[in-house]
C-alpha positions in Angstrom: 2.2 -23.4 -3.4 4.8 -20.2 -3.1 7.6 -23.1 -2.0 8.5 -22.6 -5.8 9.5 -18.4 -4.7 10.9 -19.7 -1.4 14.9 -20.4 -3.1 13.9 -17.0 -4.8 13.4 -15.4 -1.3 16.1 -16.5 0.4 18.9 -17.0 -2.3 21.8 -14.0 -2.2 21.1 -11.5 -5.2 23.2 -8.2 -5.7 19.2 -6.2 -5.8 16.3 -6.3 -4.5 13.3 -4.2 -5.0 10.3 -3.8 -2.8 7.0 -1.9 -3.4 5.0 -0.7 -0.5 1.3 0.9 -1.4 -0.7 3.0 1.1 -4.6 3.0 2.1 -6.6 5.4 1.5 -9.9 4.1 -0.1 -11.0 5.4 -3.7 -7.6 7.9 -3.5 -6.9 3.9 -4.5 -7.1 5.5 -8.1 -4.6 8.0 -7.9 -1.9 5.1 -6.9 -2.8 3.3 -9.8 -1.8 6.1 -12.1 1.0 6.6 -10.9 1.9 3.2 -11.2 0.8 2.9 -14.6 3.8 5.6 -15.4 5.8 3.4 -13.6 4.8 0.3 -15.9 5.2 2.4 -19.4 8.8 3.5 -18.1 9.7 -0.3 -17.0 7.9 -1.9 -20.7 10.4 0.6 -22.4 13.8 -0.1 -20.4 12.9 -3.9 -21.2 11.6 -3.4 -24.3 8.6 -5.8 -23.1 4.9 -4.3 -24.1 3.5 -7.3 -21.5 6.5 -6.4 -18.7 4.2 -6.5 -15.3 5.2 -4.8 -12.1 5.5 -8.3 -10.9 8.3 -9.1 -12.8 10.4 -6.0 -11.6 9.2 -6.0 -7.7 10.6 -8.9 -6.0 7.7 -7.9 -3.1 4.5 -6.3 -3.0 3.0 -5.0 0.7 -0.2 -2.8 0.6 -2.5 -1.4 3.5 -6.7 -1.2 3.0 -6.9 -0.3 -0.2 -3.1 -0.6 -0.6 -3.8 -4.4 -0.5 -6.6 -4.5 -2.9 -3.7 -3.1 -5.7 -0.5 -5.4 -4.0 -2.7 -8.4 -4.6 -3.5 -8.0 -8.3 -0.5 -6.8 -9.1 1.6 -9.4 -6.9 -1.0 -12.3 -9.2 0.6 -10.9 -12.4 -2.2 -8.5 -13.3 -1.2 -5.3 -15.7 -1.7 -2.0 -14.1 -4.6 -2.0 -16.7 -6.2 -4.9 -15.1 -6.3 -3.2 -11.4 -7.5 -0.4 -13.0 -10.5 -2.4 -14.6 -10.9 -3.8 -11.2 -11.2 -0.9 -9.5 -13.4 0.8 -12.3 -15.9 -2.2 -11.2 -15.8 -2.7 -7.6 -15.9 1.3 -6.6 -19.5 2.0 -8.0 -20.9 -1.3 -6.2 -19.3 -0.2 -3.0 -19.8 3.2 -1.9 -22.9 4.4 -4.8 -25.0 4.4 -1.5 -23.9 4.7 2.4 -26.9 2.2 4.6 -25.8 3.8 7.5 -24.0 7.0 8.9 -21.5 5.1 10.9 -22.7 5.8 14.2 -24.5 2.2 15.1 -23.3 0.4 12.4 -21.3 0.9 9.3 -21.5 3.3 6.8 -21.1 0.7 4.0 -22.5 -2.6 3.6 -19.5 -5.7 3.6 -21.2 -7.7 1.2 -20.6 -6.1 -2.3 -16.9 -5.8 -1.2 -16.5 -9.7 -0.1 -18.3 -10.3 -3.5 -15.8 -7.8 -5.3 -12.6 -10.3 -3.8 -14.5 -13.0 -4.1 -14.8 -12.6 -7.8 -11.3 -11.3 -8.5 -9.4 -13.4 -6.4 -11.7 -16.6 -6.1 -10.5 -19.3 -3.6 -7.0 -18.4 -4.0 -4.8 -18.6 -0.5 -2.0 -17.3 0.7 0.3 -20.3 -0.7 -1.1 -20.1 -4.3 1.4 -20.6 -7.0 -0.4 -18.0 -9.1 1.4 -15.4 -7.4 4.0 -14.3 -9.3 6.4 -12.8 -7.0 6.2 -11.6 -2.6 3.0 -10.3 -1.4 2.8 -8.6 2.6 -0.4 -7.7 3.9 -1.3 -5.4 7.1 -4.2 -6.0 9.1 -5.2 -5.2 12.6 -6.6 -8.0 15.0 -8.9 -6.3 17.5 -9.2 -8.9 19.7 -5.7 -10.0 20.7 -5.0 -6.0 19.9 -2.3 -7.0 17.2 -0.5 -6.3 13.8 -0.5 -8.8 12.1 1.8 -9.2 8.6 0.9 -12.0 6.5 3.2 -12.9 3.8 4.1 -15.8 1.4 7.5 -16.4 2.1 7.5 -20.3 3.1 10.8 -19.1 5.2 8.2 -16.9 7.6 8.0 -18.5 11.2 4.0 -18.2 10.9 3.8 -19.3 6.8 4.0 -23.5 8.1 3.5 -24.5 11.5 3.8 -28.2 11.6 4.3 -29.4 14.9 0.8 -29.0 17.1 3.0 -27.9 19.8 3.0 -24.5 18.3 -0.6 -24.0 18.6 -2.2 -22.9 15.5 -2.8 -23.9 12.2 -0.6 -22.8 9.0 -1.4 -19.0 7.6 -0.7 -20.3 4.2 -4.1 -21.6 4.3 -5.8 -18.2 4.4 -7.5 -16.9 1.5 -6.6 -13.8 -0.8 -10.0 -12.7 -0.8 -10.5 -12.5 3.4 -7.6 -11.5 4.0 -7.5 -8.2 2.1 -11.0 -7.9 3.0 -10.0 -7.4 6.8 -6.9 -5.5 5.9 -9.4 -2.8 4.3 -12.0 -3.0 6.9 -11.8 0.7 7.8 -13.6 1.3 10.8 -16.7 3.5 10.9 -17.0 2.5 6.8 -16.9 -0.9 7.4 -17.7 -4.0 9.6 -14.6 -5.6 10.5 -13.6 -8.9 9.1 -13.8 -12.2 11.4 -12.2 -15.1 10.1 -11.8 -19.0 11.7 -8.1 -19.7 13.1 -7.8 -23.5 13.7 -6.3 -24.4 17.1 -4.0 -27.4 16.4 -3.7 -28.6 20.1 -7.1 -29.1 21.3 -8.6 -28.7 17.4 -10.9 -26.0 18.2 -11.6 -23.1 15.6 -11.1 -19.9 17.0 -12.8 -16.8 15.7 -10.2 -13.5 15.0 -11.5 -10.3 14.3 -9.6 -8.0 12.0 -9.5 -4.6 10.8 -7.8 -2.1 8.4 -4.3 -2.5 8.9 -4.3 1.7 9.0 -5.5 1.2 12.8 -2.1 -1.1 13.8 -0.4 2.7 12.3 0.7 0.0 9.2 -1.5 2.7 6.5 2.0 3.7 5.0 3.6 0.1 5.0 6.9 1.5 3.8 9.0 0.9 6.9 7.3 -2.5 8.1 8.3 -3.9 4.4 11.9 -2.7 5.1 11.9 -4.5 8.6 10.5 -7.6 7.7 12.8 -8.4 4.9 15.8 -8.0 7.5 13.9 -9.6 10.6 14.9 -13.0 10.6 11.4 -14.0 11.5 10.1 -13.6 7.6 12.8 -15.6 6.0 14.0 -12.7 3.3 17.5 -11.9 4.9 18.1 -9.3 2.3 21.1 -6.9 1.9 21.5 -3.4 3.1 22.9 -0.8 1.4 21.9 1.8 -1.6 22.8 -0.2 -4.5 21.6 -2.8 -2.9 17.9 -2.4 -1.6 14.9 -0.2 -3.4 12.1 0.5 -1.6 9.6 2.5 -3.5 6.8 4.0 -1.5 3.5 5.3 -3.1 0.7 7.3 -1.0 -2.9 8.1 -2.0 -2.9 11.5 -1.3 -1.6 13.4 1.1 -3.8 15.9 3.4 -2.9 17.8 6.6 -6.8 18.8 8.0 -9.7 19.5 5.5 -10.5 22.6 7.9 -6.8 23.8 7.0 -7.5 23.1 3.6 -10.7 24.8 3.0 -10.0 27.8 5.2 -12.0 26.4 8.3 -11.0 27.5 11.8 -11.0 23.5 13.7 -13.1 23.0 16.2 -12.1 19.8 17.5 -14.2 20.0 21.0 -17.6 20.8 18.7 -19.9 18.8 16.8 -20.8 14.9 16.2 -18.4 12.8 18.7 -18.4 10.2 15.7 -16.7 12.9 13.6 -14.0 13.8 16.3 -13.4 9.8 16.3 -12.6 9.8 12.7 -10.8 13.2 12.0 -8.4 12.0 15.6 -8.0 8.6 13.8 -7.1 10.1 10.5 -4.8 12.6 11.6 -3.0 9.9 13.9 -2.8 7.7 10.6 -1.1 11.0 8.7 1.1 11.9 11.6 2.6 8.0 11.6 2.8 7.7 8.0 4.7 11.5 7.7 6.8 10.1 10.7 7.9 6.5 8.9 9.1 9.1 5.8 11.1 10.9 7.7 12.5 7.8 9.3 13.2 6.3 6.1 14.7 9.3 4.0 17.4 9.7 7.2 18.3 6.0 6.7 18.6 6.3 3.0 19.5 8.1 -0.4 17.0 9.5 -1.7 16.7 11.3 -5.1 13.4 13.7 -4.5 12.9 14.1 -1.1 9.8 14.9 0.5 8.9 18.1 2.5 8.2 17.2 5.7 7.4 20.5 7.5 8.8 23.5 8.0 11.0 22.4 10.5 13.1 19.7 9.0 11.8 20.8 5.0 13.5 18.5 2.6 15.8 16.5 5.5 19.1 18.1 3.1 21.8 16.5 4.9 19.9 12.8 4.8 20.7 10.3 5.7 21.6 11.4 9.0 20.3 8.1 11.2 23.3 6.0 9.9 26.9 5.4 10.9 30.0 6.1 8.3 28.3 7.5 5.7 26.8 4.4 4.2 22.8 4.9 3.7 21.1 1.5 4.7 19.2 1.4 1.0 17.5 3.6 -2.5 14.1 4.8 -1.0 11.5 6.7 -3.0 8.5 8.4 -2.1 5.9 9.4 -4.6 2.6 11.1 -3.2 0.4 14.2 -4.4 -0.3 17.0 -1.5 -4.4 17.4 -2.1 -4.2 20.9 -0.6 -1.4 23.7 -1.4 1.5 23.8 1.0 4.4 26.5 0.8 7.8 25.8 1.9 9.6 28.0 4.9 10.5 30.5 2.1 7.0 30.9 1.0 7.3 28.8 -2.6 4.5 26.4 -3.4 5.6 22.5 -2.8 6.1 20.5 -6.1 3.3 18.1 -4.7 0.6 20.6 -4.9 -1.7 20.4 -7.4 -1.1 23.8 -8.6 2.3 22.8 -9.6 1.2 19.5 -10.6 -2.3 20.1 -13.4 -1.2 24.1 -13.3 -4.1 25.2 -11.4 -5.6 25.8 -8.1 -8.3 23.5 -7.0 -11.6 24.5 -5.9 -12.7 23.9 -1.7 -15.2 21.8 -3.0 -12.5 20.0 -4.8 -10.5 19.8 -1.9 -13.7 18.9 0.0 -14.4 15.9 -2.3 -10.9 14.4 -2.5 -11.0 14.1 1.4 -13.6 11.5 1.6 -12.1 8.2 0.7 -15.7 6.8 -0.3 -16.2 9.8 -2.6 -17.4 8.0 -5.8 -18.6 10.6 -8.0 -17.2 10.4 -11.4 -15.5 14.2 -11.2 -13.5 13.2 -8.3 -12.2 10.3 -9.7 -11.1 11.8 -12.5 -9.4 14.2 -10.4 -7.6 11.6 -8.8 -6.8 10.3 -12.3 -5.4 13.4 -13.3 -3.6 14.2 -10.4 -2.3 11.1 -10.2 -0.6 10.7 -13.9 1.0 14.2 -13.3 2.5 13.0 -10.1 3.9 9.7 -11.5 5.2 11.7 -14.9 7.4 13.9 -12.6 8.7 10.6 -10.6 9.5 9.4 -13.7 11.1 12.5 -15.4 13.1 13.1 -12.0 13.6 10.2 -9.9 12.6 6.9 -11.9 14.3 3.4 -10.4 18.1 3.9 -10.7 19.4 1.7 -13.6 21.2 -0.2 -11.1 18.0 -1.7 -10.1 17.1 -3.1 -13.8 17.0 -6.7 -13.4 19.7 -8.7 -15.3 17.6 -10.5 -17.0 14.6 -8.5 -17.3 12.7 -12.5 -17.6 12.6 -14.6 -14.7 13.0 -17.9 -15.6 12.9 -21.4 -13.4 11.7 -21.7 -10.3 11.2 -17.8 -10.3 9.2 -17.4 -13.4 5.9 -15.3 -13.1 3.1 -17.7 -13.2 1.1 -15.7 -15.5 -2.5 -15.4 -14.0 -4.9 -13.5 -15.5 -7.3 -11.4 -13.4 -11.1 -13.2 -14.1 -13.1 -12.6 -17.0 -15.7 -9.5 -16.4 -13.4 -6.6 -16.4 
């Protein structure tokens, strides 16, 4: 059981560092490389070869795909191991659409439970092979709710014991279904319905879930910084810049694949199914560039992000807190998929021309918008994109020194656990 984090949770520490991972389906790839940067910078500082991100990140929160990487990672698994992972389960997933997504899904949910099934097993919730904090985002359709499940034993929800509070412990749920629902993206995939045992009258009650991108959770960034200060999670962590990290990595960031390409919008012509999905995507971007902007004027921040060309880089941030003292160390770390110019005309750092030193092509651009896009040359766009974007966070913004962990080894109650991902990749 996590009970063995649960001192580590709650115990005062002078830092705390939390990792927040967006959705964004096969971009999945692109996070990965730039955490693997992030890895090769921490193995050198603690002069570790086998240093995990679990050892540096005292919690791990992902959306859809976001959750997929949180997981692994949050069991002890290298960025190598994800990788593997994700090398494996993409070809079985989306090699072949069953459907257009108009009567049913586009994808089939079997190969994907099978994927979790096999790299996660009957793991739950509680299981004392993860090696540090794990938060993942799902939406329940029918109560209409977020729901955040983590395994912090001090979380109101983790351990209800009393049947006066109605339902059974989350603890209990497994890895495997509950990052399945959290990247059940509608319109790709079926949504995820799993048994929730009623204590009281010791019925089972069915809860449907989807992506957690749907609850406006894709970019999980701001949710993790509430819930370790909400009393209702059990963290009760410190504020303040030396204090709190919170490093935030997207999957690729793009306005409108018509803007991108050079196609006037026609948002009142064509498939309804496709209005559906470009309104639901754009309302995911416009919450996830909101929850940045939020966050940069609540903290300091070393490379900003552009917003638009009204607020640009936020100079002046943070400008949502009293006295001068920012609320925590935030960092965001994305890749703009299309080319964006500032108000002055010069092409954002973010852009791929500035990134890999070229321009890409429409069909490029094209490609990289469709989160099920398998084919080998876009992932190894996303690969390259990816490494350039996490060498510049590196070179320019890495974790502030004040954040190394003192020591670099948990030991006692807090020691990783060391589980391996399982044998096949």
């Amino acid at each position: 059981m996590t009970r063995r984090l649960a001192t580590f949770f709650s115990e005062p520490r002078p830092t705390r560092r939390i990792l927040a991972l967006d959705g964004g389906g096969v971009r999945g790839f692109l996070t990965i490389e730039i955490l693997q940067q992030l890895e090769t910078e921490l193995r050198r500082r603690s002069g570790d070869p086998n240093y995990k991100l679990a050892q540096y990140f005292d919690l791990i929160g992902g959306t859809s795909t976001g959750s997929i990487i949180a997981t692994g990672l949050a069991l002890g698994w290298s960025v190598a191991d994800v990788w593997a992972a994700y090398e494996l389960i993409v070809p079985r997933i989306f090699s072949k659409a069953t459907g257009v997504g108009l009567f049913s899904p586009r994808f089939k949910n079997k190969p994907l439970a099978d994927a979790f099934q096999q790299f996660f097993e009957e793991r739950a919730l509680e299981s004392p092979d993860l090696d540090t904090g794990l938060a993942i985002f799902a939406k329940r359709m029918d109560r209409g709710s977020a729901w955040m499940l983590v395994n912090n034993p001090g979380w109101v929800y983790y351990d209800n014991k009393e049947a006066i509070e109605k339902h059974a412990p989350n603890h209990t749920f497994k890895l495997r279904s509950i990052v399945q629902a959290s990247a059940a993206a509608p319109h790709y995939f079926r949504g995820v319905k799993m048994k929730i045992d009623n204590v009281a009258d010791k019925k089972r009650l069915d809860a449907h879930f989807v992506d957690g991108g749907v609850a406006g959770l894709n970019n999980p960034a701001l949710e993790l910084l509430t819930m370790v200060r909400d009393p209702a999670y059990g963290f009760n962590w410190d504020l303040g810049a030396d204090k709190l990290y919170l490093l935030s990595v997207g999957t690729g960031w793009i306005r409108s694949i018509d803007r991108a390409v050079g196609i006037i919008p026609r948002l009142a012509e064509g498939l309804f199914i496709k209005q559906t999905v470009n309104a639901l995507r754009g309302m995911i971007n416009d919450v996830s560039l909101q929850q940045v902007a939020y966050l940069q004027g609540l903290a300091r921040t070393d490379l900003p992000w552009y917003i638009n060309s009204e607020k640009e880089y936020q100079i002046g941030s943070p400008y949502l807190i009293l006295n001068g003292q920012p609320l925590l160390h935030y960092q965001r770390v994305d890749v703009r998929l299309e080319e964006e110019m500032d108000r002055g005309g010069a092409v954002l750092p973010e852009c791929p021309s500035a990134l890999i030193r070229r321009t890409l092509k429409r069909s490029e651009i094209s490609g990289l918008n469709e989160i099920t896009n398998a084919d080998g040359a876009n992932l190894n766009l996303l690969k390259e994109l990816g490494e350039a974007a996490g060498k510049r966070f590196i070179a320019q913004a890495p974790p502030p020194p004040g954040f190394d962990p003192a020591p670099w080894t948990r030991t006692g109650d807090a020691a990783p656990a060391g589980s391996r991902p399982p044998s096949g990749f």
